[in-house]
C-alpha positions in Angstrom: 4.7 12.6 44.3 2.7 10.4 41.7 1.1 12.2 39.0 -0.7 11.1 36.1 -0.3 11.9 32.6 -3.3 11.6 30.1 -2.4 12.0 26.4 -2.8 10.9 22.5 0.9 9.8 22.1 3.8 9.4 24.9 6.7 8.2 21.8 7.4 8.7 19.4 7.5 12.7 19.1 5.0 12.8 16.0 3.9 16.7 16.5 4.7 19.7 19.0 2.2 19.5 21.6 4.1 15.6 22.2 7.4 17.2 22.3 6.1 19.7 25.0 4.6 16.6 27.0 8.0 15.0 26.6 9.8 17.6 28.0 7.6 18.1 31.2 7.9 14.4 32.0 11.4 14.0 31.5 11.8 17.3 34.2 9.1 16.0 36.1 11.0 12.5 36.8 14.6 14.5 37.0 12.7 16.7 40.3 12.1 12.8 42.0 8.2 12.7 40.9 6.9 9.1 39.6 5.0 9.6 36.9 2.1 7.3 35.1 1.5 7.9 31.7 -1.4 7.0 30.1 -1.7 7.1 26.1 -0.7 4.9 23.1 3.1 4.3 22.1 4.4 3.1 19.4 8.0 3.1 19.7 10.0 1.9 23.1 11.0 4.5 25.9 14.3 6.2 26.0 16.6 5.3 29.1 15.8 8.7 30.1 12.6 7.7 31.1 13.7 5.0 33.5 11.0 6.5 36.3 8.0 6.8 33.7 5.3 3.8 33.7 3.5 3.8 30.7 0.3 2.2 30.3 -0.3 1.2 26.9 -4.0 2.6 25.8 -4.7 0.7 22.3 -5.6 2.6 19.9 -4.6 2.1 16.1 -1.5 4.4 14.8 -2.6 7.0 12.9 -6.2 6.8 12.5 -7.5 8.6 15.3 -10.0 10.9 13.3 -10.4 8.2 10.3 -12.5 5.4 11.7 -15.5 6.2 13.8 -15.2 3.3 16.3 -11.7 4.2 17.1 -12.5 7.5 19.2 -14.7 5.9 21.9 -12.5 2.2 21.7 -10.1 4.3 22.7 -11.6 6.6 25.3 -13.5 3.8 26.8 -9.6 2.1 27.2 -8.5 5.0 28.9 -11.3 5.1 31.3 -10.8 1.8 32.6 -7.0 2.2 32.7 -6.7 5.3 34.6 -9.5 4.4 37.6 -7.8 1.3 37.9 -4.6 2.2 37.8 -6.1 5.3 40.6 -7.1 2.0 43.0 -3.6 0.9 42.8 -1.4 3.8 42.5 -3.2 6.6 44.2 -1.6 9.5 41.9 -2.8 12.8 43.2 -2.5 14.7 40.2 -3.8 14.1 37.1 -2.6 16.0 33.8 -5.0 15.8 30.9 -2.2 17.3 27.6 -4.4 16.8 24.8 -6.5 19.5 22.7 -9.3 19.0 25.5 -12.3 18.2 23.0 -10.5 15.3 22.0 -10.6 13.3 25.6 -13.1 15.8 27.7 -15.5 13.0 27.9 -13.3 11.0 29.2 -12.1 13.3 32.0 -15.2 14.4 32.9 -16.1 10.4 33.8 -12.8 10.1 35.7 -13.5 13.6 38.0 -17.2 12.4 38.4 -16.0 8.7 39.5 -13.4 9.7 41.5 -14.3 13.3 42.7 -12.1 14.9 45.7 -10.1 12.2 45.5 -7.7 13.2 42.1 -7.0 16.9 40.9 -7.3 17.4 37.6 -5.3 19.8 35.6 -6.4 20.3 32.2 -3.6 21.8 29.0 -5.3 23.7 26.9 -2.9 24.1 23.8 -5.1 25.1 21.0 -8.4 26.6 20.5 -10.1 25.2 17.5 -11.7 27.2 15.4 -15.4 27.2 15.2 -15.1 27.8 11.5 -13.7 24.5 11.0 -16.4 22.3 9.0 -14.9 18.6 9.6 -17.4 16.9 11.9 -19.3 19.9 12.9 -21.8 18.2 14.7 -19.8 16.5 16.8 -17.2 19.5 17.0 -20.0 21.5 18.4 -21.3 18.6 21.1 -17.7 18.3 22.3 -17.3 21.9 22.3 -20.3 22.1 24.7 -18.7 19.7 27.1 -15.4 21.2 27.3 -16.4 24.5 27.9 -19.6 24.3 29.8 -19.1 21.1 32.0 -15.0 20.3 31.9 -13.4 24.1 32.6 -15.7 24.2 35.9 -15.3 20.8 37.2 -11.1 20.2 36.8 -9.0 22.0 39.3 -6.9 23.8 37.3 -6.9 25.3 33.3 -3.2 25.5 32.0 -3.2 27.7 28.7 -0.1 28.4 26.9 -0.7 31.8 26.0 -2.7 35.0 27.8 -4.9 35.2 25.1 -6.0 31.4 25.1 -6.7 32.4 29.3 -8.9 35.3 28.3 -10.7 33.1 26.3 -11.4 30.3 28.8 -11.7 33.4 31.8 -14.9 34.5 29.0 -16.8 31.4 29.8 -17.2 32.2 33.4 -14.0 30.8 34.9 -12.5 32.5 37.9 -9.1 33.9 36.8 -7.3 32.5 39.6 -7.6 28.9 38.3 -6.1 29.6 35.0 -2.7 29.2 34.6 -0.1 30.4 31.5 2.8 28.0 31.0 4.0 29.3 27.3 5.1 26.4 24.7 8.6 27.4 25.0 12.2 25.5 23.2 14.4 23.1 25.3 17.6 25.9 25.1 20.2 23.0 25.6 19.0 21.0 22.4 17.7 24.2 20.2 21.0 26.5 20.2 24.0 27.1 17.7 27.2 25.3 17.7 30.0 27.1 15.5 31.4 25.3 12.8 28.8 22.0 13.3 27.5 20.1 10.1 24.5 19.1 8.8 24.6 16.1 10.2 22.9 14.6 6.9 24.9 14.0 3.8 21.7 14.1 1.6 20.4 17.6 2.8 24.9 18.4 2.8 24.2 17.5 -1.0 21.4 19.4 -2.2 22.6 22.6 -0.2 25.9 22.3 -1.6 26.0 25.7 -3.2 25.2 27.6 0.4 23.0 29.8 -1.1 22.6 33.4 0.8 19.2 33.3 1.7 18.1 30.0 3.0 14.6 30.1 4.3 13.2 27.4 6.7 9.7 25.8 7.1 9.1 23.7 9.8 5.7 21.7 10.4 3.9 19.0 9.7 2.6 19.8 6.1 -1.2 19.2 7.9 -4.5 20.2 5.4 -5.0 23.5 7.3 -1.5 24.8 7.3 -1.0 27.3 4.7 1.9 26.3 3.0 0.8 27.5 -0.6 1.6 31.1 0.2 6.0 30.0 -0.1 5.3 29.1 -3.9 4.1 32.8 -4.1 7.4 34.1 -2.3 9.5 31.7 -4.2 7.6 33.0 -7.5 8.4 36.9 -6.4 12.0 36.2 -5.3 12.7 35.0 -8.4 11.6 37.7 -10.2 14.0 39.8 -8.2 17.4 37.9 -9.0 17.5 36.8 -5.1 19.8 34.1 -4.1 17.4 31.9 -2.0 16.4 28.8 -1.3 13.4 27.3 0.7 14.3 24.4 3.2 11.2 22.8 4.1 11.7 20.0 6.9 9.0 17.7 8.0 6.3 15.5 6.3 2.5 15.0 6.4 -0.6 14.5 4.6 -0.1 17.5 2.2 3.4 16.9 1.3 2.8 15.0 -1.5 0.3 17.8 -3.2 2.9 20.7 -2.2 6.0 19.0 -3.9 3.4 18.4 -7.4 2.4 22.4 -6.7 6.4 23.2 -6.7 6.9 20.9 -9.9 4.4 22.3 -11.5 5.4 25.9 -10.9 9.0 25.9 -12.1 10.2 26.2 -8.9 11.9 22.8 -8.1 15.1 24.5 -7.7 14.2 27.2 -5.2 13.0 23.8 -2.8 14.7 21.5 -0.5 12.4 19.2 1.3 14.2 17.1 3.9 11.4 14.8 5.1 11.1 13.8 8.6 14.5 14.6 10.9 14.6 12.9 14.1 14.3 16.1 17.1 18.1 15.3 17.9 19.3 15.8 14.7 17.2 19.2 14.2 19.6 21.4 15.3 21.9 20.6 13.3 19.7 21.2 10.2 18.3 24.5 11.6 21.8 25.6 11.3 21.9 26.2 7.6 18.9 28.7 8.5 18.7 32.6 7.5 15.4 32.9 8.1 12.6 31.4 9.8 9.0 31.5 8.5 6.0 30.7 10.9 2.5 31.2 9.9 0.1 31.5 12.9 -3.2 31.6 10.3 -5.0 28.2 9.6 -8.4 27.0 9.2 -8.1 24.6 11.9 -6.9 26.9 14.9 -7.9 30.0 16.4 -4.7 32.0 15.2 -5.2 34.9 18.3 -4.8 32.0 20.7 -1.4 30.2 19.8 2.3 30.7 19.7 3.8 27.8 17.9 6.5 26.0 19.3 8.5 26.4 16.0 8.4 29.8 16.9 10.4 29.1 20.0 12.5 27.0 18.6 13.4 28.9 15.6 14.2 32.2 17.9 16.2 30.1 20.1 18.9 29.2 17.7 19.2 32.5 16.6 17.2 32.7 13.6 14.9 35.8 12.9 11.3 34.7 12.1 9.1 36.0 9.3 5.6 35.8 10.5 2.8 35.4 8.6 -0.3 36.3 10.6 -0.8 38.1 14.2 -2.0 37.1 17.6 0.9 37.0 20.5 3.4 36.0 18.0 3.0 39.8 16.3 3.3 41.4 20.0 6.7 39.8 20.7 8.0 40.7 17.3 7.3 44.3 17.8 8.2 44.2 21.2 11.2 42.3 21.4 12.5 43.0 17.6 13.2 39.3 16.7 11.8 39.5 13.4 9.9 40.7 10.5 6.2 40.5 9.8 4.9 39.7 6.4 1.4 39.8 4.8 0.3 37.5 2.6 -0.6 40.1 -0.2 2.6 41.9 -0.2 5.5 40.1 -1.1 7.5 42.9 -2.0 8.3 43.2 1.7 9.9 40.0 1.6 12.6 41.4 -1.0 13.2 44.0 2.3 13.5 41.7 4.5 16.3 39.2 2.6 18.3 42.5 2.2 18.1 43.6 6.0 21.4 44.0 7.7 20.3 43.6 11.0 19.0 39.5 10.5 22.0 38.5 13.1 21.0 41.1 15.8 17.3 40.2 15.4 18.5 36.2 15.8 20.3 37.2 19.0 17.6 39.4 20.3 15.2 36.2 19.9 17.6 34.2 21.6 17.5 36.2 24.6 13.5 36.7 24.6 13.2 32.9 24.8 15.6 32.4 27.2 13.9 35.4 29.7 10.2 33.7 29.2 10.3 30.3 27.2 13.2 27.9 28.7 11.3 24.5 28.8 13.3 23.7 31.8 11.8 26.6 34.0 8.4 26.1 33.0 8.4 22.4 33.4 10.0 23.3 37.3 7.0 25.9 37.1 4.5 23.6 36.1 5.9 20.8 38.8 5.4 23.6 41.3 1.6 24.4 40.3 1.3 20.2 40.8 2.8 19.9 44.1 0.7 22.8 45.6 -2.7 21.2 44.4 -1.9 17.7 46.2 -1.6 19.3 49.4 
């Protein structure tokens, strides 16, 4: 079957949500679909995407958000590339994997152009919060589109979490068309290997001591993550005499700011940042790992609607997360017992939590959660599935 796939960003992997579209296509290709992808790339293909036709949508790297002729240059692009591509290919399916305000115009034109002819299956990954100032006006318009026009018209809804579906089922959307396929971790890449390396000789040097405690952050450093609140657990565990260390992997606009916070704190020390690491070579860095912290709260995204895929990721090489904030990610740490929860006031449960003899059995218990209900594989067969039945 031919299926279409409309996104931001095909390759390089720059954030999650790509990684997740990355994954599905790769599966996708492997089950003997031909896929058409339609986004901007910046980097060539990998061999392993020998059955994927990309169709180059220009649109200048990294400044989506920054320049307000690039948004509808780029929109308008896609238009004309996917209907005429549609005349030529006849894909059956088409998968919008964006945050949906970003391209809903967009997809709307397409279904109203094209009509019986495509499906339409619309991700929605994350729910933006309405509290989110940047370009209210337009965040609002957008908003109106998605959820009054888009979720009725497209075929189906995709969320990866129940509480994202409740909140699309609460505009007046039959249950039946929404569909959870969770973030989830690719369980052959994410897993331990006994006695591997870093595989980096810089991030081999500055963790040359091993310390006891080594406590990972992994994101993108964006202005709505709450990154600040690690200087406070860095300024408590020091207080205490802990052996720890903070390993913070990844790079972004904030970076830059957080480092000159650490600096200026005293806390250099306590601080490993490792900068960008290619997704191949993650593994191997999440091995040094203790402890994984994931903080759901931001003031960008609706925290009661997301699990990150860090969380998956983390769990599934064995590290226990500490979890700042609630939503789904609190219900499978009580549930399943992967973790530890932490608020952002109390830091004196973080002392607890370093000095827990049970940190290997949580690891393993996470392991085995995200192999039951997040194995990327599955869901990507799941998701080809849910496809396949719409074309027919």
């Amino acid at each position: 079957m031919r299926i279409g796939v409309f996104t931001f960003h095909f390759h390089p992997e720059p954030y999650a949500g790509a990684t997740r579209i990355m994954n599905n296509v790769r599966e996708w290709q492997n089950l003997g679909h031909e896929i058409y992808v339609f986004a901007p790339s910046y980097a060539s293909i990998p061999d392993c995407f020998k059955n994927v036709h990309l169709v180059h949508v220009y649109c200048p790297k990294h400044h989506y958000w920054k320049s307000s002729w690039v948004m509808p240059v780029f929109l308008f692009l896609s238009l004309i590339s996917i209907l005429r591509n549609f005349l030529t290919r006849k894909y059956k399916v088409l998968v919008v994997s964006v945050p949906p305000h970003a391209l809903s115009i967009t997809t709307l034109l397409v279904k109203f152009v094209l009509r019986s002819k495509i499906r339409i299956v619309l991700e929605v990954r994350d729910v933006m919060s309405r509290d989110y100032p940047r370009n209210w006006l337009i965040f609002h318009f957008l908003n109106f589109i998605e959820e009054k026009i888009l979720f009725r018209w497209v075929d189906r809804i995709v969320t990866v979490t129940n509480s994202a579906k409740k909140y699309v089922v609460d505009r007046n959307i039959l249950f039946k068309k929404v569909c959870v396929l969770p973030n989830g971790a690719d369980l052959d890449l994410f897993r331990r290997s006994v006695g591997a390396s870093l595989g980096c000789q810089k991030i081999n040097d500055q963790l040359i001591d091993r310390p006891k405690n080594t406590i990972v952050y992994l994101g993108s450093f964006a202005p709505y993550d709450n990154i600040e609140i690690t200087v406070k657990m860095a300024e408590h565990l020091r207080k205490t005499n802990q052996e720890f260390i903070f390993l913070m992997i990844g790079t972004g606009p904030k970076k830059k700011i957080f480092e000159e916070m650490v600096y200026r704190s005293g806390l250099t020390k306590y601080f490993v940042f490792t900068g960008e690491v290619q997704r191949e070579r993650l593994p191997q860095v999440l091995q040094e790992a203790t402890l994984g912290l994931v903080m759901t709260s931001t003031s960008f995204l609706r925290d009661d609607t997301r699990i990150p895929t860090k969380f998956y990721e983390l769990l599934s090489m064995e590290i226990p997360v500490i979890l700042v904030g609630g939503g789904e990610p609190k219900q499978i740490i009580d549930r399943e017992r992967c973790g530890y929860l932490l608020s952002e006031d109390n830091q004196v449960e973080l002392t607890q939590i370093l000095c827990d003899p049970l940190r290997s059995e949580k690891g393993k218990r996470g392991r085995e959660f995200v192999i039951r209900h997040g194995d990327r594989k599955k869901i990507a067969q799941a998701y080809a599935r849910l496809l396949v039945s719409l074309s027919s």
